[in-house]
DRENVO-523621 format. One record per atom (N, C-alpha, C, O): residue in three letters; atom name; x, y, z. Coordinates in Angstrom, 2 decimals. Each point is the difference from the previous one (the first is absolute). Last residue first. Layout:
BEGIN
+------+------+---------+---------+---------+
! pado ! mifi !       x !       y !       z !
+------+------+---------+---------+---------+
!  ALA !   CA !       X !       Y !       Z !
...
+------+------+---------+---------+---------+
END
This chain:
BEGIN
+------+------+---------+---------+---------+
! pado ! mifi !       x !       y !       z !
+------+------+---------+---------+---------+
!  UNK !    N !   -2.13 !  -12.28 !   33.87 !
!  UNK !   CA !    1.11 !   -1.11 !   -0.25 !
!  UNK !    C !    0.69 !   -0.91 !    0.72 !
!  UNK !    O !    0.83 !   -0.72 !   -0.56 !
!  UNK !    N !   -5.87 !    4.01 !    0.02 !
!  UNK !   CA !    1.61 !   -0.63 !    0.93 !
!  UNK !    C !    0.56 !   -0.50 !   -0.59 !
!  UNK !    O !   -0.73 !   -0.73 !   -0.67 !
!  UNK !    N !   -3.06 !    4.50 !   -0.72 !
!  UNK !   CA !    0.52 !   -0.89 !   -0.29 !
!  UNK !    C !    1.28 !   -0.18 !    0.62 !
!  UNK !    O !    0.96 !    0.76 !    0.01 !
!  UNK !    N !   -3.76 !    2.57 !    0.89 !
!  UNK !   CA !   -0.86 !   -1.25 !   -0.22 !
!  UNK !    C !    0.54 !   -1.21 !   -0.64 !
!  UNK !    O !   -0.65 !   -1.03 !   -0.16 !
!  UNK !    N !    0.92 !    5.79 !    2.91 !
!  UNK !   CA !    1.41 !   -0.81 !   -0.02 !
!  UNK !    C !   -1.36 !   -1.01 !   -0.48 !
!  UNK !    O !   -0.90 !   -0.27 !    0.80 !
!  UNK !    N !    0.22 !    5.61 !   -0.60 !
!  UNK !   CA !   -0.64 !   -1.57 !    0.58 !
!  UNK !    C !    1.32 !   -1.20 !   -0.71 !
!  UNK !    O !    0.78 !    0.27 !   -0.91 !
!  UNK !    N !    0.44 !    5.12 !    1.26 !
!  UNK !   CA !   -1.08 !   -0.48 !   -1.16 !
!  UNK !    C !   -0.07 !   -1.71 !    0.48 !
!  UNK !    O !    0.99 !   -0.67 !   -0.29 !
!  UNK !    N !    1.93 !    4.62 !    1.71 !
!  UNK !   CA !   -1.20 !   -0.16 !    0.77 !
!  UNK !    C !   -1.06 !   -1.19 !   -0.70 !
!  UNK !    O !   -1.13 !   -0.29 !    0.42 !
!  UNK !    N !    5.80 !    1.42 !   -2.07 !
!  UNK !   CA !   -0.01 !   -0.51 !    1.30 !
!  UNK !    C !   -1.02 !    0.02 !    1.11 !
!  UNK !    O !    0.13 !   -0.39 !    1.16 !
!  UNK !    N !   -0.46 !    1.88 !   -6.01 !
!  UNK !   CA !    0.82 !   -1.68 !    0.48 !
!  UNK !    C !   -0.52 !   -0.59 !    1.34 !
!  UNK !    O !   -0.76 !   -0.88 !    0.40 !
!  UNK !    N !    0.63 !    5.73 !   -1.59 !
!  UNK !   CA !   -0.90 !   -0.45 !   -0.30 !
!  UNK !    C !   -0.15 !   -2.03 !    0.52 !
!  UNK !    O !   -0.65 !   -0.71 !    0.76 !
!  UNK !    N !    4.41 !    3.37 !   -0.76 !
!  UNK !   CA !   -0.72 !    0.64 !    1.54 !
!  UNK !    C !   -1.13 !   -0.99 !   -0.88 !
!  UNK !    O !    0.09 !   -1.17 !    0.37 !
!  UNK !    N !    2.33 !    1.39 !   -3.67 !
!  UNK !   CA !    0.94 !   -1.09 !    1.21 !
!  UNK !    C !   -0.97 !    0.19 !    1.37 !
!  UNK !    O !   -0.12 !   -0.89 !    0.85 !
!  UNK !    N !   -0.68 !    3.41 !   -4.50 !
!  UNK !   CA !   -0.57 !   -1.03 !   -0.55 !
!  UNK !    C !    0.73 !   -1.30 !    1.05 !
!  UNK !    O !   -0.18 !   -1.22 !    0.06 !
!  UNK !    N !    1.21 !    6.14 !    0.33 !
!  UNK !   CA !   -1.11 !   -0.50 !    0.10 !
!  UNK !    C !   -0.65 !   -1.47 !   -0.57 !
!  UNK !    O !   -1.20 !   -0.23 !    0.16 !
!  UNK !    N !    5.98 !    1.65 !   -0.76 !
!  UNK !   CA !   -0.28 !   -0.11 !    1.59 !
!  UNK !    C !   -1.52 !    0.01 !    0.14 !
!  UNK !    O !   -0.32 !   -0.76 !    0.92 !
!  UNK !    N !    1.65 !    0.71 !   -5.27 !
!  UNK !   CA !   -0.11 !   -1.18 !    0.64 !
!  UNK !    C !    0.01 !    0.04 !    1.36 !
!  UNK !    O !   -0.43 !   -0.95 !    0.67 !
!  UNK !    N !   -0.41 !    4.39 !   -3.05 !
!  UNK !   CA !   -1.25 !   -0.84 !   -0.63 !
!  UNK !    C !    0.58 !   -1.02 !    0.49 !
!  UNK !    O !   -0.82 !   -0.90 !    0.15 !
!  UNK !    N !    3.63 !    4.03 !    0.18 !
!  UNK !   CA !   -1.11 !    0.71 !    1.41 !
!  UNK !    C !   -0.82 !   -1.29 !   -0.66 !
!  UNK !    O !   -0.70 !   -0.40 !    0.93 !
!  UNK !    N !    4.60 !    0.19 !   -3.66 !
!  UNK !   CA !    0.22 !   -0.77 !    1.84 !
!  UNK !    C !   -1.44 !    0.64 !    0.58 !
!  UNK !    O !   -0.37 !   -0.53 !    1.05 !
!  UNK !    N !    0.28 !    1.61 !   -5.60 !
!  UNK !   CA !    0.13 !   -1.30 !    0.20 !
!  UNK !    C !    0.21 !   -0.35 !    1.13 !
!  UNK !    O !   -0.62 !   -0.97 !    0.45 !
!  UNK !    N !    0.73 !    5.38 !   -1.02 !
!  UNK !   CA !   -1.71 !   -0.31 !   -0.73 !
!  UNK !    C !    0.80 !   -1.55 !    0.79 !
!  UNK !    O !    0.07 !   -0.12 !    1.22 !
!  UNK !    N !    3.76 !    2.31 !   -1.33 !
!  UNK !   CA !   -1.00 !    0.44 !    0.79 !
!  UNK !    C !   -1.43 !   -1.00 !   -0.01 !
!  UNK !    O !   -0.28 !   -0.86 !    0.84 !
!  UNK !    N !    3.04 !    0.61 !   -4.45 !
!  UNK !   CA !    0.70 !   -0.54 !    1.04 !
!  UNK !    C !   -0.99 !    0.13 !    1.47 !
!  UNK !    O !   -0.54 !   -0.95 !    0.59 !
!  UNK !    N !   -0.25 !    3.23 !   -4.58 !
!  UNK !   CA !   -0.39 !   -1.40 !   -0.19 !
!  UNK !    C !    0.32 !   -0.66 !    1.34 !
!  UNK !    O !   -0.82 !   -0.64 !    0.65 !
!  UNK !    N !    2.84 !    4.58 !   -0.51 !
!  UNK !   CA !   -1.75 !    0.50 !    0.16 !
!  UNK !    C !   -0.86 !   -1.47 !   -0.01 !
!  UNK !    O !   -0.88 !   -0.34 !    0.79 !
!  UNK !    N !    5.59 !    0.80 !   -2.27 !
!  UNK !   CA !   -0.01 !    0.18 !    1.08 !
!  UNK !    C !   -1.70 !   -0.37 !    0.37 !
!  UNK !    O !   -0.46 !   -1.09 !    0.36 !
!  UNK !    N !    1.82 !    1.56 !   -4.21 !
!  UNK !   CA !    0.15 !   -1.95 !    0.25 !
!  UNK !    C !   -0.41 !    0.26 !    1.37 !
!  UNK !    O !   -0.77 !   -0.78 !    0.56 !
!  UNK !    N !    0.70 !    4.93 !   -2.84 !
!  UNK !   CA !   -0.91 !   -0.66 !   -0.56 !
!  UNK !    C !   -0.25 !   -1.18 !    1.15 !
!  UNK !    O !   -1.02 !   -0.30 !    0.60 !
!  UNK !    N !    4.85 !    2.58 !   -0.85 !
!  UNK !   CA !   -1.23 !    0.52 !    1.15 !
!  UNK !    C !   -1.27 !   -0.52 !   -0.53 !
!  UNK !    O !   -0.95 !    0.10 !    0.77 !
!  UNK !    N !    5.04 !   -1.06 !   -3.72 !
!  UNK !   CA !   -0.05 !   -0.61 !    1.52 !
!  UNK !    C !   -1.07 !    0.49 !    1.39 !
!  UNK !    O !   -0.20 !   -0.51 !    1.10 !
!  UNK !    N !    0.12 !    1.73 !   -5.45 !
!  UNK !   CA !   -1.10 !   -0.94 !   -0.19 !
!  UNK !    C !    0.74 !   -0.63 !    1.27 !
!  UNK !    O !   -0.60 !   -0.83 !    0.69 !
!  UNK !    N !    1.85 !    5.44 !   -2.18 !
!  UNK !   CA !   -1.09 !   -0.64 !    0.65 !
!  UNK !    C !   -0.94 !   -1.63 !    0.24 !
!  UNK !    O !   -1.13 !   -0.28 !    0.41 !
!  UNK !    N !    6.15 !    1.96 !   -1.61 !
!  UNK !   CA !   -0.53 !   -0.21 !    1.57 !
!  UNK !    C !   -1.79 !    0.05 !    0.35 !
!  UNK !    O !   -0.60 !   -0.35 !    1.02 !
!  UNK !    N !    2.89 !   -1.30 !   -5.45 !
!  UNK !   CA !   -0.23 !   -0.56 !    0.93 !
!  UNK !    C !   -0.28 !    0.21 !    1.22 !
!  UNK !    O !   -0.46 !   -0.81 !    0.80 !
!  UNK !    N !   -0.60 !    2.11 !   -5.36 !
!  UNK !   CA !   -0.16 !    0.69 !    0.97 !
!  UNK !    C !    0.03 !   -1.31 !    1.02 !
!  UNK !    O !   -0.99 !   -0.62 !    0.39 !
!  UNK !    N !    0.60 !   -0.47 !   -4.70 !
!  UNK !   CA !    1.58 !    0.50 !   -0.23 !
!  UNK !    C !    0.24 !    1.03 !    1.40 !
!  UNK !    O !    1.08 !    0.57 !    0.14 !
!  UNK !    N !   -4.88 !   -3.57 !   -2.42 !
!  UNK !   CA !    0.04 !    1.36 !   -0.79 !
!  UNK !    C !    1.48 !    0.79 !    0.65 !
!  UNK !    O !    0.54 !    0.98 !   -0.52 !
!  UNK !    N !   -1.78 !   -5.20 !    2.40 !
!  UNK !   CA !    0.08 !   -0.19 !   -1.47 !
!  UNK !    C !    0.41 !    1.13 !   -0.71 !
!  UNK !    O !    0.88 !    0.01 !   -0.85 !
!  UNK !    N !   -1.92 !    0.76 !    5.52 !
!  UNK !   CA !    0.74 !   -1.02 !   -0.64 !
!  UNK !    C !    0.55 !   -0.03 !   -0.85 !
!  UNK !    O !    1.14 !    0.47 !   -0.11 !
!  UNK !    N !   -5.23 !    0.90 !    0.79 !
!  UNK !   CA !    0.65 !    1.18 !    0.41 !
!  UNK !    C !    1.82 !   -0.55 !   -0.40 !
!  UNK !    O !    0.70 !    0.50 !   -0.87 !
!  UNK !    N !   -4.54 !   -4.03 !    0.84 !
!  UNK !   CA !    0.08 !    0.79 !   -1.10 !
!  UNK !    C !    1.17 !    1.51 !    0.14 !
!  UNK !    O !    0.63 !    0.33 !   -1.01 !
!  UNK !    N !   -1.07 !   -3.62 !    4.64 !
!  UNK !   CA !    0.55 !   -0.42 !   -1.10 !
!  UNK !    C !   -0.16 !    0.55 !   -1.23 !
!  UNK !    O !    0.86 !   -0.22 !   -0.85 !
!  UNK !    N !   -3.02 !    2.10 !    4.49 !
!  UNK !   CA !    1.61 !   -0.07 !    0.54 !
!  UNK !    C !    0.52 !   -0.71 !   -1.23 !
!  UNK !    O !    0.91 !    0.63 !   -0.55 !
!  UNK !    N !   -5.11 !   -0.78 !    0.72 !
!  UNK !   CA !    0.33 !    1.44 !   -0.08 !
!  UNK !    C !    1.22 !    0.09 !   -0.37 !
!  UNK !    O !    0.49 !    0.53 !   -1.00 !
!  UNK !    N !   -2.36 !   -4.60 !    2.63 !
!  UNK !   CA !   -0.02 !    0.22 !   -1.71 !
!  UNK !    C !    0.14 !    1.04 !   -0.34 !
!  UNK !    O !   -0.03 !    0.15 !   -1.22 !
!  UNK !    N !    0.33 !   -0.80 !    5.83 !
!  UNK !   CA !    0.75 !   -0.81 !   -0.42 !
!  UNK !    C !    0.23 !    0.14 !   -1.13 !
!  UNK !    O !    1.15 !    0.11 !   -0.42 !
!  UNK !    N !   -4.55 !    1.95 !    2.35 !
!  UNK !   CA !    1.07 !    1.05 !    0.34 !
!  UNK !    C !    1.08 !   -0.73 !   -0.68 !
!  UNK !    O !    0.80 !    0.71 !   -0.60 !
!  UNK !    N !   -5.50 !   -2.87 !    0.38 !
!  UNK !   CA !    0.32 !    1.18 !   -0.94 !
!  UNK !    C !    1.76 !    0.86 !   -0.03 !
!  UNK !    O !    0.57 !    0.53 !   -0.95 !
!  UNK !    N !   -1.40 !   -4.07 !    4.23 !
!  UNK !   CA !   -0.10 !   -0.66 !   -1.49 !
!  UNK !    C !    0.24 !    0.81 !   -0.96 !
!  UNK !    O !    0.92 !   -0.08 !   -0.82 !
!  UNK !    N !   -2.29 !    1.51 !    5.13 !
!  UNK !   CA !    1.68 !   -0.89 !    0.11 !
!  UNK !    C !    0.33 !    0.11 !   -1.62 !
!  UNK !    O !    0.80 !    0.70 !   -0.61 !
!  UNK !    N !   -5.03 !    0.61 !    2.03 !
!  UNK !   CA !    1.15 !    1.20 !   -0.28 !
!  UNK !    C !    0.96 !   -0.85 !    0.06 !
!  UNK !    O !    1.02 !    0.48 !   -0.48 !
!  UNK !    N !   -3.85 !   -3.39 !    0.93 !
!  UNK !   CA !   -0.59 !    0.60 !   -1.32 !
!  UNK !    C !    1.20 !    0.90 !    0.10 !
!  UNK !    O !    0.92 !   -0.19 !   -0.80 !
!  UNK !    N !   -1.37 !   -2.17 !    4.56 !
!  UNK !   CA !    0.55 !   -0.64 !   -0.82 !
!  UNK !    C !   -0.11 !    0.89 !   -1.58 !
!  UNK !    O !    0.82 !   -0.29 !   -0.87 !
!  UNK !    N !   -2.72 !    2.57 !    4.77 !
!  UNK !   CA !    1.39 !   -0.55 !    0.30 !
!  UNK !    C !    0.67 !   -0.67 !   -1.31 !
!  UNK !    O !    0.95 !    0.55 !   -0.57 !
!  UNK !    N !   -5.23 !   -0.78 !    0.57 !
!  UNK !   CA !    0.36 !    1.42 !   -0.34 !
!  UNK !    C !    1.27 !   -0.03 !    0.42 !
!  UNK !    O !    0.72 !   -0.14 !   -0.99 !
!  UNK !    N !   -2.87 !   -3.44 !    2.28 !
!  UNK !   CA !   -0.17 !   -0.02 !   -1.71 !
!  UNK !    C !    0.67 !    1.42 !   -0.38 !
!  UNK !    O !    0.47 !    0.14 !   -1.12 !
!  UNK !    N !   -1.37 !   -1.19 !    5.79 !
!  UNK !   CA !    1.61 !   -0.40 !   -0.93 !
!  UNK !    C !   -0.09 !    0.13 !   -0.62 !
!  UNK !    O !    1.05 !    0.43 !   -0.48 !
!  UNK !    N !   -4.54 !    1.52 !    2.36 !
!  UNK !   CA !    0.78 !    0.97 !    0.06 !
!  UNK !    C !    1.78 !   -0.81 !   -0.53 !
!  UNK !    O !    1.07 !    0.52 !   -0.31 !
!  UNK !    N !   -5.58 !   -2.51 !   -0.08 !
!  UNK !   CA !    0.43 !    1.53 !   -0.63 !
!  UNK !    C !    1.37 !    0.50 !    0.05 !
!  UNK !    O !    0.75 !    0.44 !   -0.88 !
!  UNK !    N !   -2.59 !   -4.18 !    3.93 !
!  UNK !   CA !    0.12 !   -0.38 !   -1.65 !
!  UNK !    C !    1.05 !    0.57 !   -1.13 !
!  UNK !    O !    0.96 !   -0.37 !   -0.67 !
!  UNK !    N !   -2.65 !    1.90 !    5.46 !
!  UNK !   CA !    1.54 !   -0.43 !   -0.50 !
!  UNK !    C !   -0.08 !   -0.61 !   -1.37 !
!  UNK !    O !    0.85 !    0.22 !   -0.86 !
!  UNK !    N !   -5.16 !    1.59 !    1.67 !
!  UNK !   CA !    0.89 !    1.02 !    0.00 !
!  UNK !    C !    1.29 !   -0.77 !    0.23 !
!  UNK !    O !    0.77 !    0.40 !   -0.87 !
!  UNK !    N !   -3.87 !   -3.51 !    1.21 !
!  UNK !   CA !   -0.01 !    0.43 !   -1.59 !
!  UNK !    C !    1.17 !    1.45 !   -0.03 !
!  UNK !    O !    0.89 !    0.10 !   -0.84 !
!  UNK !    N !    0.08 !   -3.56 !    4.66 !
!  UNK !   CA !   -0.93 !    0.76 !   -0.76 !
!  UNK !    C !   -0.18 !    0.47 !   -1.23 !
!  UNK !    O !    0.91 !    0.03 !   -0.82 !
!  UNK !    N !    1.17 !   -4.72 !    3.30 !
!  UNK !   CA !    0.44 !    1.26 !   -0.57 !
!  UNK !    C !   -1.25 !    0.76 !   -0.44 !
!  UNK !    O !   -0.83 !   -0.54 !   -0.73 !
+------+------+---------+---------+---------+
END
């Protein structure tokens, strides 16, 4: 993995996280349709950080067999 994919999940994962704790404060305060576009966006962030982290996988040296 490159330092630029490094980046670019850590950032993936970061807006996930932030959009998630968005969504639960917005929430709280009683605005549920925004914090369902909140979850949405989280939602988003989280599958593009795992369809890349699955492509990543599936190029990455096989060093341990079972």
């Amino acid at each position: 993995m490159t330092l630029n994919s490094d980046s670019h999940l850590t950032e993936l994962h970061t807006q996930a996280a932030y959009a998630h704790e968005a969504a639960a404060h917005v929430h709280s305060t009683g605005d549920h349709q925004s914090a369902q576009e909140l979850a949405r966006k989280a939602l988003g962030y989280s599958v593009e950080a795992l369809k890349h982290t699955e492509e990543i996988a599936q190029t990455a040296p096989k060093t341990i067999q079972t």
